[in-house]
C-alpha positions in Angstrom: 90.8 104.7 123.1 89.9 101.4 120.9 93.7 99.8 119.7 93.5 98.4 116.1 93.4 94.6 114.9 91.6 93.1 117.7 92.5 89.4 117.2 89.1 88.2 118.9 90.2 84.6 117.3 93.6 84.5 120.0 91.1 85.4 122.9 88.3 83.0 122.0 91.3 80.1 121.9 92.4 81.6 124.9 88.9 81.4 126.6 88.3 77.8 125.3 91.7 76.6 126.7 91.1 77.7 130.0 87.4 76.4 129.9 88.6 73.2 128.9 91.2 72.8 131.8 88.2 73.6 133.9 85.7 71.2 132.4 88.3 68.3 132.0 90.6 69.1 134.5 92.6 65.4 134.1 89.6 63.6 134.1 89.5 61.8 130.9 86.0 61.0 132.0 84.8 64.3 132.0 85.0 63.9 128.0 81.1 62.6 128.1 80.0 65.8 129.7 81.2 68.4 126.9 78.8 69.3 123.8 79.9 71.3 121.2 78.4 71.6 117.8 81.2 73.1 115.9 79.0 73.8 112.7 76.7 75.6 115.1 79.3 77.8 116.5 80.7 79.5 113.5 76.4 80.5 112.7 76.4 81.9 116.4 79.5 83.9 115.4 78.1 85.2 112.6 74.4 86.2 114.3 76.3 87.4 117.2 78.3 89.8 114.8 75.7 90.4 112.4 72.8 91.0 114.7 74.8 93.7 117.1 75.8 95.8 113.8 71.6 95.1 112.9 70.5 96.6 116.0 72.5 99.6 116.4 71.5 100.4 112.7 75.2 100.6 111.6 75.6 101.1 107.7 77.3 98.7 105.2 76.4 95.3 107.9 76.7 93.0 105.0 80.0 94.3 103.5 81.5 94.8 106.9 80.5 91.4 108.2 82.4 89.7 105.3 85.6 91.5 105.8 85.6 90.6 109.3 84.9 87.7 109.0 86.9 87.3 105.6 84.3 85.6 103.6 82.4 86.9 100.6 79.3 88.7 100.8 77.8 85.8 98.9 78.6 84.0 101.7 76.5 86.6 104.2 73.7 86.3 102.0 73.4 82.9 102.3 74.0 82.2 105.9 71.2 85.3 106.3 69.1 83.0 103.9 69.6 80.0 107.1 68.6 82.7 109.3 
């Protein structure tokens, strides 16, 4: 059985903390071998999100999207308008 409110948000900081200590370790060096575009990661959210609901032919993507993501649906519109 699926519990409710899934905070996907407290296990992506949890993921990234861990992957951090891993990269960097306490190497202050290690800095110059981490890339992250941090406007590109909140697109590859969205696709990620958007796209499964797509494919599996689920009703209502664009409404559902923005409440999970609690943005307008103007705001699904346009980043589908990046796509």
């Amino acid at each position: 059985m699926m519990r409710k409110n899934i905070d996907l948000n407290a296990e992506l900081r949890e993921w990234f903390g861990m992957r951090l200590s891993e990269v960097l370790g306490e190497k202050p060096e290690n800095r110059k071998n981490i890339v992250l575009d941090i406007r590109a990661v909140d697109a590859d959210i969205f696709r990620l999100l958007y796209d499964y609901q797509i494919k599996r032919q689920w009703p209502s993507v664009d409404a559902e999207t923005a409440q999970i993501l609690e943005v307008e649906r103007s705001t699904i519109w346009r980043w589908n308008k990046k796509k």
